[in-house]
N, C-alpha and C positions, 0 to 999 in steps of 0.2 A: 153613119147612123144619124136618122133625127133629131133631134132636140125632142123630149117632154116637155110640156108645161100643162100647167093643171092650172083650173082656172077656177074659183071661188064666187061664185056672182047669183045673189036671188033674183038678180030682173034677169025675165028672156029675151027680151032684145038688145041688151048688152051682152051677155054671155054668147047669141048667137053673131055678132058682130064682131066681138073679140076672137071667135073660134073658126070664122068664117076667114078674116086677117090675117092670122097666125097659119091656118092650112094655106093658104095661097103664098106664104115664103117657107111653105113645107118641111113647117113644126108638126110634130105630132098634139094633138091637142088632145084634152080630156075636161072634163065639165061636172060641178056636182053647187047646188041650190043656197048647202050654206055648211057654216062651222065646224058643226060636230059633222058630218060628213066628209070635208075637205081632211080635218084630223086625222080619219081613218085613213081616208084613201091616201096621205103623206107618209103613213107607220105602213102602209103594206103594199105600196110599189114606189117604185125610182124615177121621179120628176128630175130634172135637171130646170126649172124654175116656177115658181108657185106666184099666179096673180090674185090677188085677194081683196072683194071691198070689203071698206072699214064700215057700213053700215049695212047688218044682218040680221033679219030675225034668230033670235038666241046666243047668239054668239058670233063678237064682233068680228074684224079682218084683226084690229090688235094681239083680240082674246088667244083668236087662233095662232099666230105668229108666235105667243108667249105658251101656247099648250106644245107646238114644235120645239122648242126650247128646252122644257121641261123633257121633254120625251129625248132632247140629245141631238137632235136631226137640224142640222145647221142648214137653207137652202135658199139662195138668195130668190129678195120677193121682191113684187111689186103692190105698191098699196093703191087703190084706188078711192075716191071720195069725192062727191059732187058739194055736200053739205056738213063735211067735219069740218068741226072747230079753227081758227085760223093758225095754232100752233100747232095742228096735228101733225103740217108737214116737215117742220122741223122736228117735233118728239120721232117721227118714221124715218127721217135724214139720221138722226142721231142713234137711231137704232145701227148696228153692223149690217150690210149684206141685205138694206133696203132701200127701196124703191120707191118715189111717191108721184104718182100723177090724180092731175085735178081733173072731176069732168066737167064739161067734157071737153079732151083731148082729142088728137088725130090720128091718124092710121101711121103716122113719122113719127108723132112722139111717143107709140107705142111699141114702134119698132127698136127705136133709139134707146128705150127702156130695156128691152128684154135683150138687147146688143149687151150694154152696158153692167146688164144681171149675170149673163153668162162668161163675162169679163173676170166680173169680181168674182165670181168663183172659183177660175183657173189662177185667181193667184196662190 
């Protein structure tokens, strides 16, 4: 069976890049704009890993990460960010069961990402 991954991203040509990536090493992919959207779609279907930018209209990739939290739904992520702050990537390293790439990244170190994510889950 596939892999899920749900992909959190307001720009379209990132989201179609990542989802275009990910089908061609024949992950199942799913897509939604921003936050409170991504929220829903995590409480009412089974991703087996959630990629998230940290910079979103309404609600951030952190915001989200900490509203999974709340809701109980443990699922390893990956964070993405062209223009966060320079310790974000340590606070997302320091988080459990995350992930942090800077953009822009390549199509290896996004794979080497979601390897890595689906790693730390079977532990």
């Amino acid at each position: 069976m596939a892999c899920r991954i749900l992909i959190v991203e307001d720009e379209v040509l990132v989201r179609q890049m990542l989802t275009s990536a990910l089908n061609l090493r024949g992950y199942l992919v799913e897509t939604c704009t921003n936050g409170d959207t991504g929220l829903y779609q995590m409480k009412t279907c089974l991703y087996e890993v959630l990629i998230t930018d940290y910079h979103m209209p309404g609600m951030t990739g952190i915001q989200l990460i900490e509203g999974l939290r709340a809701a109980k739904l443990r699922i390893p992520t990956i964070l993405m960010s062209g223009s966060a702050p320079e310790d974000l990537g340590l606070t997302a390293r320091d988080l459990e069961g995350i992930e942090f790439l800077r953009k822009p990244f390549g199509i290896p170190e996004l794979h080497d990402a979601v390897q890595r994510a689906l790693k730390s889950s079977s532990r």
